[in-house]
C-alpha positions as CSV (number, residue, x, y, z in Angstrom):
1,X,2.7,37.4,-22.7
2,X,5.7,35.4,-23.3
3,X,5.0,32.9,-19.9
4,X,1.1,32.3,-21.3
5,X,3.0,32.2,-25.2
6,X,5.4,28.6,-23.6
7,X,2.3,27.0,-21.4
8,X,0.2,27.5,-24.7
9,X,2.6,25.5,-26.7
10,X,3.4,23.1,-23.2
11,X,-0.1,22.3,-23.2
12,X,-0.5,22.0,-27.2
13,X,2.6,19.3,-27.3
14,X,1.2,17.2,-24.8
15,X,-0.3,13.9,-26.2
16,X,-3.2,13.6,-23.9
17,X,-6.4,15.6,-22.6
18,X,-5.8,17.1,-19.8
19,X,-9.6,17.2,-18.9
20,X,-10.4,13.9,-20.1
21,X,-10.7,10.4,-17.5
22,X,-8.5,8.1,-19.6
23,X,-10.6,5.0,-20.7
24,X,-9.7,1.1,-20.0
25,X,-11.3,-2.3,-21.2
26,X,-12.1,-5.1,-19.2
27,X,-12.2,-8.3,-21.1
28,X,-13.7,-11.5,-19.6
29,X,-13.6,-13.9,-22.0
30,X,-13.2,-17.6,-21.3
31,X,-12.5,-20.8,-23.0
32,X,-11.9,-22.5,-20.0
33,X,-12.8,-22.2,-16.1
34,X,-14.7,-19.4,-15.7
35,X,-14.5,-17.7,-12.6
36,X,-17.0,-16.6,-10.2
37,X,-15.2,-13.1,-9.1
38,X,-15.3,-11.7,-12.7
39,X,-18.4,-9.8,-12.2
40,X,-16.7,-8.3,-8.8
41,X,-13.8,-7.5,-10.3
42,X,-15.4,-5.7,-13.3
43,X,-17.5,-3.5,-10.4
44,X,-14.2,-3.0,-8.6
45,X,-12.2,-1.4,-11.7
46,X,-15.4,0.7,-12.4
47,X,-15.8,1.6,-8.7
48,X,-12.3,2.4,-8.4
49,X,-11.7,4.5,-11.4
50,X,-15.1,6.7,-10.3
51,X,-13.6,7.5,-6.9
52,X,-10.1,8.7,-8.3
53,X,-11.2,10.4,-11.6
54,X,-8.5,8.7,-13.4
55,X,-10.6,6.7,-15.8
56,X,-13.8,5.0,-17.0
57,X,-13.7,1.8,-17.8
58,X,-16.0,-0.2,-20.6
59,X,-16.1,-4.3,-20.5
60,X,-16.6,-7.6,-22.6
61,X,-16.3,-10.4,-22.9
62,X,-17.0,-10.3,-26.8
63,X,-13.2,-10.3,-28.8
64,X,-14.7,-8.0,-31.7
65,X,-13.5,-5.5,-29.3
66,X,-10.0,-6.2,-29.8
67,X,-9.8,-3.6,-33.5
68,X,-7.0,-1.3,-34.3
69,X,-9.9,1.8,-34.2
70,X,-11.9,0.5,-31.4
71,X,-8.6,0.2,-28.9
72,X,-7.4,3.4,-29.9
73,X,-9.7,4.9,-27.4
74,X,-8.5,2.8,-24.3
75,X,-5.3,3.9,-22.9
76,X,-5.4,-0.2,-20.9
77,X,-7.1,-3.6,-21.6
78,X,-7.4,-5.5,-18.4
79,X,-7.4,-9.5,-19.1
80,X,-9.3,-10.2,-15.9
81,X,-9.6,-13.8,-15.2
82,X,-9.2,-14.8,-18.8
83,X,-9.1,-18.6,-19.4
84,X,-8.2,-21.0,-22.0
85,X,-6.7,-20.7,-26.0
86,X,-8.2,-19.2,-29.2
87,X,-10.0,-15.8,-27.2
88,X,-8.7,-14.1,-30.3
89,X,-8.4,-14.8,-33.9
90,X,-5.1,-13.5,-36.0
91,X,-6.3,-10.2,-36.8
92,X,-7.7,-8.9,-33.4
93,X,-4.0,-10.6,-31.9
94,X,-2.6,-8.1,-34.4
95,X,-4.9,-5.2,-33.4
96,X,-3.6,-5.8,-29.7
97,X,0.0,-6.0,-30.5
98,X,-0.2,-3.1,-32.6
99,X,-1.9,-1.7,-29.2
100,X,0.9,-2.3,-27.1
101,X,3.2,-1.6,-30.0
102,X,1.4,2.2,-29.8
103,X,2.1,2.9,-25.9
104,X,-0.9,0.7,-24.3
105,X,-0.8,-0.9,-21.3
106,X,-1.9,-4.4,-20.5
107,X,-3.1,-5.5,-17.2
108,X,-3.3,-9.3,-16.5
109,X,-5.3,-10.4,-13.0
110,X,-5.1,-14.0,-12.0
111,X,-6.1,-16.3,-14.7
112,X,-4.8,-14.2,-17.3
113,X,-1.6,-16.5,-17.2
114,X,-4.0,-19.4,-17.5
115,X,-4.9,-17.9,-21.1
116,X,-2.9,-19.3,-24.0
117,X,-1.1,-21.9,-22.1
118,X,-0.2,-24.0,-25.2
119,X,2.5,-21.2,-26.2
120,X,0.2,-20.7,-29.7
121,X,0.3,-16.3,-28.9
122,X,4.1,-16.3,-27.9
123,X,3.9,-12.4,-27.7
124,X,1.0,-12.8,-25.2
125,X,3.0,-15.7,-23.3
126,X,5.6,-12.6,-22.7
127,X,3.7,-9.5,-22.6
128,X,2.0,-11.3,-19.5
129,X,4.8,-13.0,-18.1
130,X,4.0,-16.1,-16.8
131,X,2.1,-19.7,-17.6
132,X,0.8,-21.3,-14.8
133,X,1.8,-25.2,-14.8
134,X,-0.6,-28.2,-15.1
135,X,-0.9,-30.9,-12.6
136,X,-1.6,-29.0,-10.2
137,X,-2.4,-25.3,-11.2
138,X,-2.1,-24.2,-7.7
139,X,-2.3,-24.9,-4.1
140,X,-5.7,-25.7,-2.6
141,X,-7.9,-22.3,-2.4
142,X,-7.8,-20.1,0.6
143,X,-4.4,-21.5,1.2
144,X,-2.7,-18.6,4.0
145,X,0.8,-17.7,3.0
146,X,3.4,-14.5,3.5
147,X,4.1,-12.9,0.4
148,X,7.6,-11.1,0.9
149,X,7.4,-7.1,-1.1
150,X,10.6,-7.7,-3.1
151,X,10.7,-4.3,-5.3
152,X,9.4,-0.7,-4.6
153,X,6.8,0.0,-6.6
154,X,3.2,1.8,-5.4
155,X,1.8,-1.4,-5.9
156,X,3.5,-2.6,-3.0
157,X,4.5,0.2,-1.2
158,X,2.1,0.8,1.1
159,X,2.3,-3.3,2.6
160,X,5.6,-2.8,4.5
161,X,7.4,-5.9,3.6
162,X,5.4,-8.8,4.1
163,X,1.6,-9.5,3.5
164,X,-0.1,-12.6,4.4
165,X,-3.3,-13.0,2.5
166,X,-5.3,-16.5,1.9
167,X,-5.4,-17.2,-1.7
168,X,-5.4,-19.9,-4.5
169,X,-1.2,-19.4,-5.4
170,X,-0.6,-20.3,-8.6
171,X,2.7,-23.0,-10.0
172,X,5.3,-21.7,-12.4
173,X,8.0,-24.8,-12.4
174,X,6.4,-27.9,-14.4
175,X,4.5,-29.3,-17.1
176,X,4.2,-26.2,-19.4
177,X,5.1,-23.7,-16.5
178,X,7.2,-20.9,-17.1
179,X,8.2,-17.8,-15.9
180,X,9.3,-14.9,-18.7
181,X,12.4,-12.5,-18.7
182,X,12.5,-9.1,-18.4
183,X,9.6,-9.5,-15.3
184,X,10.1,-7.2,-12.4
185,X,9.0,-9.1,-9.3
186,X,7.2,-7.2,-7.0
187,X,5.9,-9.7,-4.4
188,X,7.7,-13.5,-4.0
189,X,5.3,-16.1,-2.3
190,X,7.2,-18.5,1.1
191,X,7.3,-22.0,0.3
192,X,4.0,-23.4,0.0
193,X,4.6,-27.1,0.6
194,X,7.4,-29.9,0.1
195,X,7.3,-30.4,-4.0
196,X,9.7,-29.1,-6.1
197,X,6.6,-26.0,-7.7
198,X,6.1,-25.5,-4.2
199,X,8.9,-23.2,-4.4
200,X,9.3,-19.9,-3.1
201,X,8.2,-17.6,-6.6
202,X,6.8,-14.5,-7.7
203,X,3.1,-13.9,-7.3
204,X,3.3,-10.2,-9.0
205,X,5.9,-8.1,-11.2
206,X,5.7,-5.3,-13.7
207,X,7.7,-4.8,-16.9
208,X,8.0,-2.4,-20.0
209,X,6.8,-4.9,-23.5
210,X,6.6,-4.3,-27.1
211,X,6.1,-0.3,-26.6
212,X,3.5,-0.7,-24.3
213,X,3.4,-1.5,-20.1
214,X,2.8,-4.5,-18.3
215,X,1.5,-5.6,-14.8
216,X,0.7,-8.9,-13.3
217,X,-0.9,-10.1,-10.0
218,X,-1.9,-13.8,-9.9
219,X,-4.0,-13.1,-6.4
220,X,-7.8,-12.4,-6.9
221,X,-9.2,-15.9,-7.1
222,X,-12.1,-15.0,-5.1
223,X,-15.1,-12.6,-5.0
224,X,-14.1,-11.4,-1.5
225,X,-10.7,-10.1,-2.9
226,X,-12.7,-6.9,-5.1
227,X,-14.9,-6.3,-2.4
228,X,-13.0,-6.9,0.7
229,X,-9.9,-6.6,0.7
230,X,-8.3,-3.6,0.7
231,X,-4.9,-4.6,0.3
232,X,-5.4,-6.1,-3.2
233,X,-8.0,-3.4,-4.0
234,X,-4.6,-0.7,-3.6
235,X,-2.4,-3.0,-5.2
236,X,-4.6,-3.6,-8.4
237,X,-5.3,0.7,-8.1
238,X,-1.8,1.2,-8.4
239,X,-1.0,-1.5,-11.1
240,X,-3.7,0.1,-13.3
241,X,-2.5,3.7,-12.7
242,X,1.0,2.2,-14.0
243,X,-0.1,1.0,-17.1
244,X,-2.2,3.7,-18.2
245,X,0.7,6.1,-17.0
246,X,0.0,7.5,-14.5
247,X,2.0,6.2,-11.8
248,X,5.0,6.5,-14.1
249,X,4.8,9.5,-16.5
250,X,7.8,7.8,-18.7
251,X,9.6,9.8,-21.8
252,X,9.0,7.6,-24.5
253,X,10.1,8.4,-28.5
254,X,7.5,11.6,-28.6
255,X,9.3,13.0,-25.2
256,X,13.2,13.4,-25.3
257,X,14.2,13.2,-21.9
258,X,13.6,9.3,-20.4
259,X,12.2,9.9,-17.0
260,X,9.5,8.7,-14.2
261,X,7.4,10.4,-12.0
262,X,5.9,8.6,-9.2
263,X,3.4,8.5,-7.8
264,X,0.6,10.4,-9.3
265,X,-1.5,11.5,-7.7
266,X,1.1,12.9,-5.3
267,X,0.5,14.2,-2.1
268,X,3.6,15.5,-0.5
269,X,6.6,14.2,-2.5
270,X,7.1,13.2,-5.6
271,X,10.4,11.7,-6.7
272,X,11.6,12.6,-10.0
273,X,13.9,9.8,-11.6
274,X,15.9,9.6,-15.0
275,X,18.3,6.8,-16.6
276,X,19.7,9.9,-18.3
277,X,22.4,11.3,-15.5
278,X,24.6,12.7,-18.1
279,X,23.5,16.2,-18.4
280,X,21.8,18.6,-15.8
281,X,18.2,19.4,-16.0
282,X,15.4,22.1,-14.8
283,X,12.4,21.2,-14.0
284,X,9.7,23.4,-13.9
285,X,5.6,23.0,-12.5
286,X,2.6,25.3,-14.0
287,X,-0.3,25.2,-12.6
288,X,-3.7,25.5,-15.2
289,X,-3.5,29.6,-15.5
290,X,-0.1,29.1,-16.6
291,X,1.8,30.8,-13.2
292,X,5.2,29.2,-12.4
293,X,4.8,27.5,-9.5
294,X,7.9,25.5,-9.1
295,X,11.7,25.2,-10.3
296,X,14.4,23.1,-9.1
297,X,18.1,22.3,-11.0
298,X,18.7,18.4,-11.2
299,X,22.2,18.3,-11.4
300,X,23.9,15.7,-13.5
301,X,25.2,12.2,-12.3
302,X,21.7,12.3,-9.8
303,X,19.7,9.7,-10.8
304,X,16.6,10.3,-8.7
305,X,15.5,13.8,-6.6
306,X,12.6,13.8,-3.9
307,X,11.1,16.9,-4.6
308,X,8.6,18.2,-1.3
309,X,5.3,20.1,-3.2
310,X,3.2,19.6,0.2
311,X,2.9,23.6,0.1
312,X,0.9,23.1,-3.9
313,X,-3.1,23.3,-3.6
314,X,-4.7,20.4,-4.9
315,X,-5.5,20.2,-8.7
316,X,-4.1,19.1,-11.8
317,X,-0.3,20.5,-12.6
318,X,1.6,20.5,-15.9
319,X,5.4,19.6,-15.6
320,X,8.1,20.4,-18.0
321,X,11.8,18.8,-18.2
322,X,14.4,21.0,-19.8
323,X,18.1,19.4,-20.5
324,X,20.0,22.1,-23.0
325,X,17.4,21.5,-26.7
326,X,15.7,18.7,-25.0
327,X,12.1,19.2,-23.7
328,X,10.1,16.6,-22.0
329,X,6.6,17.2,-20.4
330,X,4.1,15.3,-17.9
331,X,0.7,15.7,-15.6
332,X,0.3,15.1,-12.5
333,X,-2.4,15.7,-10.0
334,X,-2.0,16.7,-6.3
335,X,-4.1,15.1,-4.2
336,X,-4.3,14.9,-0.3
């Protein structure tokens, strides 16, 4: 009684639906080149969230979306291959900030960095990290390269340490170029010619924003890249399973205990990680009929523990972080 008494309440303090897809936007909207691959990569986010269960997604191209009640129902807005200045007027900017400000995530694919170049949404300039220079945007299209995996994240992962991949690379160095701080590269692009923007430079990072989550790729110029290539179809997956949170289950203000779990789904291992290495912690795994399936002591001064859950059955767990009066709690489903 007691045992179904603590999952009750587990289950009751957790923020989200456990038996609910989470939902993401996919705005399209363009004030300046419009490219051909947005209608693949709109099918590609849809197809993808309908094979992993993890969410269904709505699209637009229409900025009446972009309202403080209507967002609230998305827990990630996708700017795929946004173009050009003025998508938004001041109050739907505010509806997004106040968005991000709430926990949402923000996903930017290609020509989202070629979307308020003239610096008039700063907080957009930042939340997406990156303004791609004029004259020239980028090398020619289809333009082969090695891309160098310069960070661990399960957007990258899975590539070894190098990818080489054909693709319209973008310019951060001149005329209105610029790169943000606080980024987290994730892949860095080999020299792609003799000029000065022809610089080695990141192609793809990741970053916490304004409350919210942030990830970037500036590949997936081309149609072929959402339909065929299953390289950037993974590393856009994973991106969008960061920012809606589940890649990273992170204790934010509502959860006392800062923490990650990655990745989620999970197959074998799943390494538990914390900036908080002062104290000790338990962590504990329920499984829906609220049996104790797990336990392990995270000692302090560890800032990171593999933990080996090849011998769960698949299905969706409830986790719970325990550190003296603190209390911290997360999802995850295992998945083979």
């Amino acid at each position: 009684m007691k045992l179904h008494t603590l999952l009750t309440a587990l289950l009751l303090s957790l923020s989200i639906n456990l038996f609910a897809q989470e939902k993401v936007l996919v705005f399209t909207k363009t004030n300046g080149f419009t490219h051909p691959s947005i209608g693949a990569g709109i099918t590609m986010i849809r197809d993808l969230g309908n094979d992993n269960g993890l969410w269904t997604t709505d699209d637009t191209d229409n900025a009446n979306a972009f309202t403080d009640a209507n967002l609230s129902q998305y827990a990630a807005v996708i700017w795929c291959n946004t173009s050009g200045n003025n998508l938004l007027n001041a109050s739907q900017r505010e509806a997004f900030e106040n968005f991000i400000a709430s926990g949402g995530g923000f996903l930017g694919i290609h020509a989202a960095t070629d979307t308020y170049r003239d610096g008039s949404w700063p907080f957009y300039n930042e939340l997406v990290g990156g303004i791609v220079q004029s004259g020239p945007n980028h090398t020619s299209n289809n333009f082969n390269a090695d891309m160098t995996v310069v960070n661990s994240h399960p957007s990258v992962d899975f590539l070894g340490t190098t990818w080489n991949k054909s693709e319209e690379y973008y310019y951060w160095r001149n005329n209105g170029g610029q790169l943000f701080s606080g980024n987290i590269d994730l892949l860095m692009v080999e020299s792609t010619g003799s000029n000065d923007y022809d610089e080695a430079r990141p192609i793809s990072w990741y970053k916490e924003y304004g409350g919210g989550r942030s990830f970037y790729t500036a590949l997936g110029h081309n149609s072929s890249d959402y339909t065929n290539d299953d390289n950037f179809i993974k590393h856009v997956e994973e991106g969008i399973k960061y920012v809606i949170g589940n890649t990273l289950s992170v204790g934010g203000p509502s959860q006392e205990i800062p923490f990650q779990i990655t990745p989620n789904p999970v197959s074998d291992i799943m390494r538990f990680s914390t900036s908080d290495i002062i104290k000790s912690k338990s962590l504990m795994i329920y499984d829906l009929n609220g049996k104790l399936v797990f336990k392990s002591e995270i000692p302090a001064e560890v800032a990171y523990t593999d933990i080996n859950i090849e011998n769960l059955s698949n299905g969706l767990y409830i986790g719970n972080i325990k550190s003296g009066s603190q209390s911290s709690n997360f999802k995850f489903v295992k998945k083979n």
